[in-house]
C-alpha positions as CSV (number, residue, x, y, z in Angstrom):
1,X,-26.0,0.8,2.3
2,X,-22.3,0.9,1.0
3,X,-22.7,-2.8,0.3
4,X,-25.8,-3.0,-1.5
5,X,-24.6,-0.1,-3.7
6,X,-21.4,-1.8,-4.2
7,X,-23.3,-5.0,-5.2
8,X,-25.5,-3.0,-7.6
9,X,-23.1,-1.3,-9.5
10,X,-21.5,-5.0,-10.1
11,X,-24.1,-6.5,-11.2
12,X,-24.5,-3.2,-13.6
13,X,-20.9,-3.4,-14.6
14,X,-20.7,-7.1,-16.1
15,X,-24.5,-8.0,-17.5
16,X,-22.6,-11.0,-19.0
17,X,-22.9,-12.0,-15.0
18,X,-25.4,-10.6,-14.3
19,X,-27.1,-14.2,-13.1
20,X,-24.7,-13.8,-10.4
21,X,-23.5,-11.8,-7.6
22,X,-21.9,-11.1,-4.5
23,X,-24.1,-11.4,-1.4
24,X,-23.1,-8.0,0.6
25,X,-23.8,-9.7,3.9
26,X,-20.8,-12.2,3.8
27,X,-18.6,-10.3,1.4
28,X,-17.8,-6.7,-0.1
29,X,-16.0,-6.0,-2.9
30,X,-13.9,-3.3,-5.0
31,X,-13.2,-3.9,-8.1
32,X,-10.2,-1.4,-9.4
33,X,-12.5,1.1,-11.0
34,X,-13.8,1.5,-7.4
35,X,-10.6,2.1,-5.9
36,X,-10.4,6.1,-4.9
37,X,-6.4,7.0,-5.2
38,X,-5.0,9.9,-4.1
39,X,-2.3,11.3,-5.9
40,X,0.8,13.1,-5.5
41,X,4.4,13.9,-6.7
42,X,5.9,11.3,-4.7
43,X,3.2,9.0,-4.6
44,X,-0.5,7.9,-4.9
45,X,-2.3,6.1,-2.0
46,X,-5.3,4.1,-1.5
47,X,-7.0,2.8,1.4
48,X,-10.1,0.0,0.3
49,X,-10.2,-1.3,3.6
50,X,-10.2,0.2,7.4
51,X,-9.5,4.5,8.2
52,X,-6.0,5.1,8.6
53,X,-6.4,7.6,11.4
54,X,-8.7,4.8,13.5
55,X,-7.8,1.5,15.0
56,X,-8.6,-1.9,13.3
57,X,-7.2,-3.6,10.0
58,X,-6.0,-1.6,7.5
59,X,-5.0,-1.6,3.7
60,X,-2.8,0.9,1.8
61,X,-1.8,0.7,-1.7
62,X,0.9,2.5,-2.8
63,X,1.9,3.3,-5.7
64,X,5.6,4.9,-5.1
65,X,6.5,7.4,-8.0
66,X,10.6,7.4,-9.5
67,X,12.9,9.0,-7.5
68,X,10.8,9.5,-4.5
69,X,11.5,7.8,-1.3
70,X,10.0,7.8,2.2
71,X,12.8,9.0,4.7
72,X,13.9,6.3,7.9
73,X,11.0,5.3,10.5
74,X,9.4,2.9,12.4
75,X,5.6,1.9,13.0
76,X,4.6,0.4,16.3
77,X,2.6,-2.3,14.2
78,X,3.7,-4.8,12.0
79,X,2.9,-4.4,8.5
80,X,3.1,-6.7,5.5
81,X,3.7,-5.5,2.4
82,X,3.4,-7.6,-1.2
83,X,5.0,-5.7,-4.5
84,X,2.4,-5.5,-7.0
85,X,4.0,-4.4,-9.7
86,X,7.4,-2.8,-10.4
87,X,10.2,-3.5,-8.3
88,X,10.2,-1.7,-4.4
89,X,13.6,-0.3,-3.4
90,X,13.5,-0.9,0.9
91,X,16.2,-0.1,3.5
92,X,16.6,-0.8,6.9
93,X,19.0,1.7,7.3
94,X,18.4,4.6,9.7
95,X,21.2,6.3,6.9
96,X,19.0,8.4,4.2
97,X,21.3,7.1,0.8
98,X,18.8,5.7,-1.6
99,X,21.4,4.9,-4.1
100,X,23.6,2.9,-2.0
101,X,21.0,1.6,0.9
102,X,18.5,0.0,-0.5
103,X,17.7,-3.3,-1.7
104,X,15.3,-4.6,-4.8
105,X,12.3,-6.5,-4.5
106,X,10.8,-7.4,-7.7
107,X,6.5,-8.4,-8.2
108,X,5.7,-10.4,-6.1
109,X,7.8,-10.4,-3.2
110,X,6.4,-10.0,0.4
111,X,8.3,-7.9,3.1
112,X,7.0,-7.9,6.8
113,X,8.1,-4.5,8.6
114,X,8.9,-5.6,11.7
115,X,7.2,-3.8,14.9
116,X,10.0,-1.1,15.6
117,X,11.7,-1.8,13.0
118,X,13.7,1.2,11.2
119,X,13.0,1.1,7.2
120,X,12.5,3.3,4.3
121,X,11.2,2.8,0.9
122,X,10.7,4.2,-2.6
123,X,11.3,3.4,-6.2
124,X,13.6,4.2,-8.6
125,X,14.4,6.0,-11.9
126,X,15.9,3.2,-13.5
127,X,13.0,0.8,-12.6
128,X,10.0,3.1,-12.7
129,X,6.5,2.7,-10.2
130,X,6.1,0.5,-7.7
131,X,2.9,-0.4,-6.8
132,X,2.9,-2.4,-3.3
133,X,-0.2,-3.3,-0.9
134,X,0.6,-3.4,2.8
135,X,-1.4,-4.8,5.1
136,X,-1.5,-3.4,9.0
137,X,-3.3,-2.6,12.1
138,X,-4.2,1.2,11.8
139,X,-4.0,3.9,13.2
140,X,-1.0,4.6,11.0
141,X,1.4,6.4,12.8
142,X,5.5,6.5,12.3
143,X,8.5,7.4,14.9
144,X,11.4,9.0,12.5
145,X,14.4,7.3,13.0
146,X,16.7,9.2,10.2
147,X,20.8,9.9,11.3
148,X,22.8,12.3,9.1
149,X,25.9,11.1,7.5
C-alpha cells in the first residue's frame, strides 16, 4: 500500500513526468518532501529506510545542530557514514573535549565506524549544520565508552 501511495503522490507531484514512473514492485522512493524529521535542540533525525529499534538495514540522517555533540560510544555494528552537507566534527577519543578532539570532515567525505570502535561526533559553531547519512544494520544500540579528564 505504502508503495503505491508513494508512487501516486509522484506521479501527482511532477505532471511534467507524469508519462513516467517508478514501478513500486522493484523500487520505492522518497523524495525530500517525504522525508519525516524529527527535530530537537541538538539534532534532527530521520530514518527513510529500516526501524531503528528492529534488526535489518538501516538509514539515519542526521542533521547535527552547532555546538551539540554526541558524548564517547561504541555500536556493535559497523556503520558508514557520508557528510551531506556542512562539515562533521568526529573523534575517536574516549576523552569528551570537542574543541581539542575532534577532527573535520567536509561534504562529501565518508567515515566507516568501526564495529567497537569508540567515537563521538557533532558540529560546530564556527562551521554551522552538519547533515550526514549513515548507513547500518539496526537495531541501534550504543555501549558508552566516555573517561573523565
Amino acid at each position: 500500500m505504502l508503495r503505491h501511495l508513494l508512487a501516486a503522490s509522484m506521479l501527482m507531484a511532477s505532471p511534467a513526468f507524469a508519462a513516467a514512473a517508478i514501478d513500486p514492485t522493484h523500487a520505492v522512493a522518497l523524495t525530500p518532501d517525504q522525508i519525516q524529521w524529527q527535530k530537537s535542540e541538538a539534532s534532527d533525525q530521520a530514518w527513510p529506510i529500516g526501524d531503528k529499534d528492529k534488526p535489518g538495514a538501516c538509514l539515519e540522517l542526521i542533521k547535527w545542530h552547532p555546538g551539540h555533540f554526541s558524548h564517547p560510544h561504541s555500536h556493535p555494528h559497523a556503520r558508514y557514514g557520508v557528510v551531506m552537507e556542512g562539515t562533521w566534527w568526529v573523534s575517536t577519543s574516549n576523552v569528551y573535549d570537542p574543541d581539542n578532539n575532534t577532527v573535520p570532515f567536509p561534504k562529501g567525505s565518508v567515515i566507516t565506524d568501526l564495529v567497537n570502535g569508540v567515537h563521538y561526533d557533532g558540529a560546530k559553531p564556527a562551521t554551522g549544520d552538519a547533515t550526514i547519512a549513515i548507513f547500518m544494520d539496526c537495531p541501534l544500540t550504543a555501549t558508552q565508552a566516555e573517561v573523565k579528564k
